[in-house]
C-alpha positions in Angstrom: 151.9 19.1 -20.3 150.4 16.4 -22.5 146.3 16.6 -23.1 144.1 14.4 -21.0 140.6 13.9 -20.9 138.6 11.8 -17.6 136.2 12.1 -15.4 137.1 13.8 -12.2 138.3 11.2 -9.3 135.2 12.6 -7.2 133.1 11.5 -10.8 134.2 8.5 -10.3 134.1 7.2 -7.2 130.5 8.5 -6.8 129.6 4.7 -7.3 129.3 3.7 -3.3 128.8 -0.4 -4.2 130.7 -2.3 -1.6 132.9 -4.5 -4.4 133.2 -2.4 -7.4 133.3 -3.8 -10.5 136.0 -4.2 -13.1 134.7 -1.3 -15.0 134.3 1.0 -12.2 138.0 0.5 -11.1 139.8 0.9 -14.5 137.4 4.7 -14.8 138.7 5.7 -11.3 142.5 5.0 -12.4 142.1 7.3 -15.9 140.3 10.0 -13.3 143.5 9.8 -11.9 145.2 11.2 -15.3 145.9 14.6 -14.3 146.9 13.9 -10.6 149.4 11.7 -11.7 150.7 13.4 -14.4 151.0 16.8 -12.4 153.2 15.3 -9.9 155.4 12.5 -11.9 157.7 15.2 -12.0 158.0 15.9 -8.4 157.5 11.6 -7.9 160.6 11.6 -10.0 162.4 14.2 -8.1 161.7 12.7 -4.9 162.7 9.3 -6.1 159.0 7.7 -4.1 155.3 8.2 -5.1 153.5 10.6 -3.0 151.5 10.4 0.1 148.4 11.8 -2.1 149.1 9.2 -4.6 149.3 6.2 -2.1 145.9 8.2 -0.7 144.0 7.9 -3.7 145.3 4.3 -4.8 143.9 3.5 -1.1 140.8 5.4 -1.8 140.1 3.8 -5.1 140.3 0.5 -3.6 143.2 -0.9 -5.8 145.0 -1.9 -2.2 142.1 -4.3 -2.0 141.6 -5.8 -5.3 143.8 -9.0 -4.1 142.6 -9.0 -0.4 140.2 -11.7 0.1 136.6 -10.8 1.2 137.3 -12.3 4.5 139.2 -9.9 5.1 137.2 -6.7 3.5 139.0 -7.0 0.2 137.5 -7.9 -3.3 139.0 -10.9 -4.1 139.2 -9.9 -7.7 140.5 -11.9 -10.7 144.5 -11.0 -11.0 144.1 -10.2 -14.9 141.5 -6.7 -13.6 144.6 -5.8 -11.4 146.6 -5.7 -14.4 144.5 -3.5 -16.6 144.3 -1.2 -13.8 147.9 -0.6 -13.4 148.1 -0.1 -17.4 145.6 2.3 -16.9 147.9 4.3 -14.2 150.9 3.6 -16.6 149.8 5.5 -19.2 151.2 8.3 -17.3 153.4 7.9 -14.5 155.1 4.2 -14.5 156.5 5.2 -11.1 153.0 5.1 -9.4 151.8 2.2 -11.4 154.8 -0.1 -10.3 153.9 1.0 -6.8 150.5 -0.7 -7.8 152.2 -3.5 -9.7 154.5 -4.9 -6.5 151.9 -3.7 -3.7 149.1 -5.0 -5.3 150.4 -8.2 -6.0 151.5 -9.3 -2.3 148.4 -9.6 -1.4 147.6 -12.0 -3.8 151.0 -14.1 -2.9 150.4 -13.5 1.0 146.9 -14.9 0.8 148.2 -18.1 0.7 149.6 -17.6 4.3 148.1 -19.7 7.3 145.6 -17.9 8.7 147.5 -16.6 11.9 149.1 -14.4 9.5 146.2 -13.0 7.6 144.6 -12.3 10.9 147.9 -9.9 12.3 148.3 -8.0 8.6 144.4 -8.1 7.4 142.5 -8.0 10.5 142.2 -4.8 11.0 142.6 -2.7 7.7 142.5 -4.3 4.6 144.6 -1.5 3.1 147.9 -2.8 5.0 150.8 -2.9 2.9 153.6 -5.1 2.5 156.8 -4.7 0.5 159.7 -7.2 -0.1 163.3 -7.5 -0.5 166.2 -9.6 -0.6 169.8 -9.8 0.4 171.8 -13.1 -0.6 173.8 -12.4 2.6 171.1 -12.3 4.9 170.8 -14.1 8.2 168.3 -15.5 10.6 170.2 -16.4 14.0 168.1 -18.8 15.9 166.8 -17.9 19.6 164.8 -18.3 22.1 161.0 -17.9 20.6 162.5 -17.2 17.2 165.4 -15.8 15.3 167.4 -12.2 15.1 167.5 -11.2 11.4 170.4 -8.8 10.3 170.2 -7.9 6.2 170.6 -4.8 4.1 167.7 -5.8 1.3 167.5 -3.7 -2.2 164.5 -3.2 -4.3 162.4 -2.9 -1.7 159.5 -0.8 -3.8 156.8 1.6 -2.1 159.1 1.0 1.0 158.1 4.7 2.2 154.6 3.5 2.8 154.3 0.3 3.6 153.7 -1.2 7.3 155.3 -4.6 7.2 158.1 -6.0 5.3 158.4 -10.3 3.8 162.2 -11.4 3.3 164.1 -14.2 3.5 167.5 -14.9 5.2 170.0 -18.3 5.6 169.2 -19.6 9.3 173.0 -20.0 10.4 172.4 -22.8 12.5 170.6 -25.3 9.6 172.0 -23.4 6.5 168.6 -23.4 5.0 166.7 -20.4 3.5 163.5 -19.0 5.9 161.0 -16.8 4.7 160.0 -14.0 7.5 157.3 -11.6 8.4 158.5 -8.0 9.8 156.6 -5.1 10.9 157.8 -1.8 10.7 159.7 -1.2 13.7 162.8 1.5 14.6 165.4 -0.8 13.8 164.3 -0.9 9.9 166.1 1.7 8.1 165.0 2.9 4.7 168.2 4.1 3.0 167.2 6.9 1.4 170.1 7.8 -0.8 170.4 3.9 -2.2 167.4 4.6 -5.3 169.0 6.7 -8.0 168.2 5.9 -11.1 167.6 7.2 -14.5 164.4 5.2 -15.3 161.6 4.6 -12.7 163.0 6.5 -10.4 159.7 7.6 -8.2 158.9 4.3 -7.8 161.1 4.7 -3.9 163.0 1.0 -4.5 165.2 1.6 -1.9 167.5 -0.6 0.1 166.4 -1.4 3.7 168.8 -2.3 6.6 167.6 -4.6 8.9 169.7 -4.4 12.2 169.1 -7.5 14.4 165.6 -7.2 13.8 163.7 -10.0 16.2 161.7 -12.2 14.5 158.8 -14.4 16.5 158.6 -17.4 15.2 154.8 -16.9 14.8 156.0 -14.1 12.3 158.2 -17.3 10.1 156.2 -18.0 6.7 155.9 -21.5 6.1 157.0 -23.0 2.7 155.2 -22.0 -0.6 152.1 -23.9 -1.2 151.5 -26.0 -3.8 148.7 -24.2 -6.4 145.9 -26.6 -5.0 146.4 -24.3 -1.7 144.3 -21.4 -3.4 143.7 -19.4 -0.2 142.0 -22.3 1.6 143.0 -20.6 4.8 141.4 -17.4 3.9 138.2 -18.9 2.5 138.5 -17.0 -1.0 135.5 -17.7 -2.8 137.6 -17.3 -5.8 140.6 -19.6 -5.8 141.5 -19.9 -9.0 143.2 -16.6 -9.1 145.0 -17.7 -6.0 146.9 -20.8 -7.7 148.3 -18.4 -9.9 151.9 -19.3 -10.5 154.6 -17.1 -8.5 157.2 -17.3 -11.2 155.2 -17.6 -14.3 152.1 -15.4 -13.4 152.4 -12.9 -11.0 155.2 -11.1 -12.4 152.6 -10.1 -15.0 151.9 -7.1 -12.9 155.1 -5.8 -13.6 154.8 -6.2 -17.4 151.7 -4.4 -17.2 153.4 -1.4 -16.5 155.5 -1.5 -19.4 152.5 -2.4 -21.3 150.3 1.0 -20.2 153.6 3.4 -20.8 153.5 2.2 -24.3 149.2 3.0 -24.5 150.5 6.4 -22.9 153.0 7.3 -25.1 151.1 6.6 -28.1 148.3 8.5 -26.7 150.3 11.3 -26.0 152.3 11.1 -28.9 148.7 11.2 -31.3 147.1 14.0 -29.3 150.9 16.2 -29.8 151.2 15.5 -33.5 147.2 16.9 -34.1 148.5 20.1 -32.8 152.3 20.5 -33.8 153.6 21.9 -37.6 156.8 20.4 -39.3 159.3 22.7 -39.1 159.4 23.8 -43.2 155.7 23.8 -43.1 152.3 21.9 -43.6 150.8 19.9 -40.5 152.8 16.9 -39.3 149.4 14.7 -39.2 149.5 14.7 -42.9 152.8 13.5 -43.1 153.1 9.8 -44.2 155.9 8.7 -41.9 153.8 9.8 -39.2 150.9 7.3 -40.1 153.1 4.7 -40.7 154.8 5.1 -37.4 151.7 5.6 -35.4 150.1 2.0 -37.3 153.2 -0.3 -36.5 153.3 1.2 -32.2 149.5 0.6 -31.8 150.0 -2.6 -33.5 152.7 -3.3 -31.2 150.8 -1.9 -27.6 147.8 -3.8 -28.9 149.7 -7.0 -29.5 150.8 -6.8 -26.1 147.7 -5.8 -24.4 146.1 -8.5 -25.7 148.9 -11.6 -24.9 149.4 -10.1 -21.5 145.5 -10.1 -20.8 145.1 -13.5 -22.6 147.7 -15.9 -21.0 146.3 -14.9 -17.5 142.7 -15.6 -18.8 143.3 -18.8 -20.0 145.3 -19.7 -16.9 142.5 -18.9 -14.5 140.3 -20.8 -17.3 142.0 -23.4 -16.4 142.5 -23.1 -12.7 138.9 -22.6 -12.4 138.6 -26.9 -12.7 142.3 -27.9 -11.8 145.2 -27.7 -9.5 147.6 -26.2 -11.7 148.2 -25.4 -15.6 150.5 -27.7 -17.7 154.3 -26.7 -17.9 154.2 -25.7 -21.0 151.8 -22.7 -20.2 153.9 -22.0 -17.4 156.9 -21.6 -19.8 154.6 -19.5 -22.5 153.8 -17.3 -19.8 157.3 -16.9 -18.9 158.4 -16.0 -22.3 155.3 -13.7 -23.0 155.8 -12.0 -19.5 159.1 -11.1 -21.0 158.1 -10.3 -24.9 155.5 -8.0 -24.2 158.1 -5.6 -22.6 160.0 -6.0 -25.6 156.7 -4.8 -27.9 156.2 -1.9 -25.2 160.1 -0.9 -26.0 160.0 -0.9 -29.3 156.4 0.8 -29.8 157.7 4.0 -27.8 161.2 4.1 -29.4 159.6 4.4 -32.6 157.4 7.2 -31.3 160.2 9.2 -29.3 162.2 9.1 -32.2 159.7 11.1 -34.4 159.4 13.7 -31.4 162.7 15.0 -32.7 164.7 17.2 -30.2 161.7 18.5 -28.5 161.1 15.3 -27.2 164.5 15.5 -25.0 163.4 18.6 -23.1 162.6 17.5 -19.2 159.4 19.3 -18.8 158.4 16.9 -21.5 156.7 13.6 -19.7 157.7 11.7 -22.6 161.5 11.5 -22.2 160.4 10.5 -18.5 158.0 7.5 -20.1 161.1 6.7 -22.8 163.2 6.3 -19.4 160.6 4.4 -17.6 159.7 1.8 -20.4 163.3 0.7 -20.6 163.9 0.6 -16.5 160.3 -1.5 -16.7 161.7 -4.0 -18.8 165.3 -4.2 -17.0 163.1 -6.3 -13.8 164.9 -9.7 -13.5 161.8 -11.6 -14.1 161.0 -9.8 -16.6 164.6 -10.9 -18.5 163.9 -11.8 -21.9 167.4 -14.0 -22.0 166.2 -16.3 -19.3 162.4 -16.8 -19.9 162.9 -17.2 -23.5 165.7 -19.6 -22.8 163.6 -21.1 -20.6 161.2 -21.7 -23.1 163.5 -22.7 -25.7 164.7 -25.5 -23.8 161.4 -26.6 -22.7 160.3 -26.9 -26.6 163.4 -29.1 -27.2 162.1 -31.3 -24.0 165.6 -30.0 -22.3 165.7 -29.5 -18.5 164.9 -25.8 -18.1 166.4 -25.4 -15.1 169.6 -25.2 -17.7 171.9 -22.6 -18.5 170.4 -18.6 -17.2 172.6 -14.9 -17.4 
């Protein structure tokens, strides 16, 4: 098992202040070192995250870091999400992608009308949502609603969530409506649909949807434009509510990428202090060992530091106006995308110097080589399409051009 050092979670959530602060949340999720990395084996095995996990996470408050205060969250800025989930990366990116998707609805949802807020929020702030999408899903029209049939994949954290937001083709228009849907017995998690050889505790299961009734109360409207920031909800903080959907949020998801590379490296430091080369002398004083461990911090600091910085200056920005210009909405894109790419390449260099120990599966870094690579496969996340994106944007092209 790889050496950690944090407080105790009971340390660290001594601190009884209603909202805590930035601080206090990113020293509760490295308490939470050894928890998670005594059971990202068993996480793995069981292809979900734990019920202790989700329990702490709750516990913590991490659930509520997006919720608005209205509502008994803490309405915090979407950049101290991120950092938290780093924090959780560096040691199990399963439980931190939990974070990553979980975390982020309630930033999305906030932007609901407030009829919605009231059924998910009202009572617990800690209600969780999870999503998923099927090209071939319908929404038949009825009386007081529609009946929605799908089979959705991807659907992360699905073990532990209370309500489901999808989308299906209403067969009588032909046009795509977004729906609410509680957990109810006709939503089936498919257990054996999340195999996978990186990530594979994060539970992103397909879910079958078998004429599920849908109230037409229970219909999301369209998206709102970014001057909506969560008017309905009364956030005292909107600017972290105009946050782009395509070109922000998915910066949760990068995080995680992000704090397996900070793990890794951490990890990989603490094992060559304590490991001899195999035909003698200490592998700490060996020179390719330096100059590997220089050019992967370079690399997770580089990508620390973009990630944290776009969604700074964003927020700057949407602090005094509706929306950020385009062409920070297509940097954001292609840095949401590059910093996985730093992440990748700062633990490849490292795994490769762990030689053939590194392979052995009661080793948590083969698990974080695995998970930095399945982090970086998420579609938003595709460097071919953001950077072409970008690209095209430079060249004053139409973006919306060609995409794999």
């Amino acid at each position: 098992m790889d050496k950690l050092v944090a407080t105790s979670l009971d340390d660290a959530l001594m601190d009884k202040e209603e909202i805590p602060t930035r601080d206090i949340l990113i020293q509760r999720a490295r308490a939470m070192w050894p928890s998670l990395l005594e059971r990202s084996e068993e996480c793995e095995k069981n292809r979900r995250v734990s019920d202790e996990t989700i329990s702490d996470f709750r516990n913590a408050g991490f659930f509520r870091m997006g919720v608005p205060k209205k509502y008994g969250g803490f309405e915090m800025d979407y950049d101290a999400l991120c950092e938290v989930i780093m924090e959780l990366a560096f040691v199990c990116g399963s439980s931190a992608w939990n974070l990553a998707v979980l975390g982020e609805h309630a930033y999305t949802l906030t932007n609901s009308k407030q009829e919605i807020l009231d059924e998910l929020w009202g009572d617990d702030p800690n209600v969780l949502i999870a999503t998923g999408n099927d090209p071939k899903a319908t929404l038949e029209p009825v009386d007081g609603g529609y009946v929605f049939n799908a089979r959705t994949s991807f659907s992360s954290g699905c073990d532990h969530v209370d309500w489901w937001i999808s989308r299906g083709t209403d067969t009588k228009t032909g046009k795509q409506v977004g729906v609410f849907i509680p957990k109810q017995d006709n939503v089936k998690i498919i257990e054996d649909s999340w195999n996978m050889s990186g990530l594979g505790g994060s539970g992103s299961k397909d879910i079958e949807f078998k004429n599920v009734f849908v109230p037409i109360d229970y219909v999301r409207g369209a998206p709102k434009g970014p001057e909506w920031g969560g008017k309905e909800a009364q956030v005292t903080n909107p600017a972290t509510y105009r946050l782009s959907q395509l070109s922000t949020k998915p910066f949760t998801l990068a995080s995680v990428s992000v704090g397996i590379a900070g793990g890794v490296l951490k990890a990989f430091t603490e094992r060559m202090l304590e490991r001899k080369a195999r035909y003698g002398g200490d592998l700490s004083e060996k020179q390719n060992i330096h100059l590997r461990i220089a050019e992967s911090a370079a690399e997770y600091d580089a990508a620390r530091k973009i990630l944290l910085s776009d969604i700074q200056e964003s927020l700057d920005i949407l602090r005094t106006q509706d929306d950020i210009p385009n062409e920070m909405h297509q940097r954001n894109r292609r840095d949401m995308a590059f910093c996985p790419r730093l992440a990748q390449a700062s633990v490849d260099r490292l795994f490769y110097a762990t030689g053939a120990g590194g392979l052995s599966l009661d080793n948590n870094l083969q698990r974080q080589f695995r998970d930095v690579h399945a982090a970086g496969a998420q579609l938003f996340l595709n460097w071919d399409i953001n950077a072409t994106a970008y690209g095209r944007a430079k060249l004053g092209l139409e973006v919306g051009g060609p995409v794999i």
